[in-house]
N, C-alpha and C positions, 0 to 999 in steps of 0.2 A: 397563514403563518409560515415563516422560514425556519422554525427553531430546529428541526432533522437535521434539513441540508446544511445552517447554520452551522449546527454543533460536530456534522462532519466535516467541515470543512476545517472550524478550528482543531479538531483532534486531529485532523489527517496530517494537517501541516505541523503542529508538535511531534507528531509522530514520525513524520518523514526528516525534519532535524535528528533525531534520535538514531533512526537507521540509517541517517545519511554517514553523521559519522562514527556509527560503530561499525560498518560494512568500509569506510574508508582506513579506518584503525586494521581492523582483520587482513588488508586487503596491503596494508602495509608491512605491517609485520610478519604474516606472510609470507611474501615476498624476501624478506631481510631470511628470514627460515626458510628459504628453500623448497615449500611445499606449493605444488602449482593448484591442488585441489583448493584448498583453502584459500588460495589467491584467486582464483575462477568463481567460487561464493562472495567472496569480498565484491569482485566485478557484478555478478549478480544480485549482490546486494545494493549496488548501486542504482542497478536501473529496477528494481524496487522500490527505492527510493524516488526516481525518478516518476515512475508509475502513480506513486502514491499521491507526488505532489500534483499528476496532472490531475488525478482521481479527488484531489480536495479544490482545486481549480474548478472542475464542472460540475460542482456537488448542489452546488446552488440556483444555477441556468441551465446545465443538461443534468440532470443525475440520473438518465437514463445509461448515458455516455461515461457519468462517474461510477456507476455501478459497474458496468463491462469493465471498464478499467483496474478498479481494484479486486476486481474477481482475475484478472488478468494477472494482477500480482501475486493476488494468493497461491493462483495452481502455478507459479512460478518458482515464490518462497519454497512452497512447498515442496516441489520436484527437487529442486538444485539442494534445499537441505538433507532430502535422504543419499544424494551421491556425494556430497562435498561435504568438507569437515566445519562447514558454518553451519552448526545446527539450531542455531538460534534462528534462523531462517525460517524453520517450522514455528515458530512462538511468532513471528513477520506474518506468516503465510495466514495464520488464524486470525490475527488482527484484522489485516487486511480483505480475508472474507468476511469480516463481523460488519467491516464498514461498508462491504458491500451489500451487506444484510439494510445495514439503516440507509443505504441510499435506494433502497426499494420501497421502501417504507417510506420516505422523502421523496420519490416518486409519483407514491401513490397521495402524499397529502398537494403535491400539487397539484394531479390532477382534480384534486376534489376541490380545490381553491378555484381552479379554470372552470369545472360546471356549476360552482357555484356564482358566478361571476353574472 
């Protein structure tokens, strides 16, 4: 069964719309405000973003690879939220290790699909 990698892939991809563009919003306004920290998260938030969509891309054929990936974005979210003023980055950062959580887990049911085979 694919329904793991499945249903990561569908949450990753609603979810990387979501912080696509509220890190593009931050990242603008920002900017118009004069504050470089919070423009430097907005950026961060993008390739977040970016991470995330690859991370629901391989969710389904590597989720080996989609796991690395969205663990890649969490300790990212994570980091740039405690020094930059996007702290929603941190709330990013957790999501994105949860999803890394169930692509281990989607990992493991495919291996158990392949020995069962």
């Amino acid at each position: 069964e694919l329904t793991m990698r499945v249903a990561v892939t569908i949450i990753g991809l609603f979810l990387m719309v979501a912080l696509l563009a509220q890190s593009c919003a931050v990242g603008a306004l920002s900017s118009i405000g004069d504050d470089e920290a919070l423009t430097g998260g907005g950026a961060v938030g993008i390739i977040v973003a970016l991470l995330f969509l690859l991370g629901s891309a391989f969710a389904i054929g590597v989720p080996t690879l989609a796991m690395i990936l969205f663990l890649l974005a969490g300790l990212l979210a994570l980091g740039v939220a405690s020094t930059s003023g996007f702290t929603d980055l941190q709330i990013w950062g957790i999501i994105a290790l949860f999803l890394a959580t169930l692509c281990f887990f989607g990992r493991r049911e495919k291996r158990r699909k392949q020995q069962s085979a």
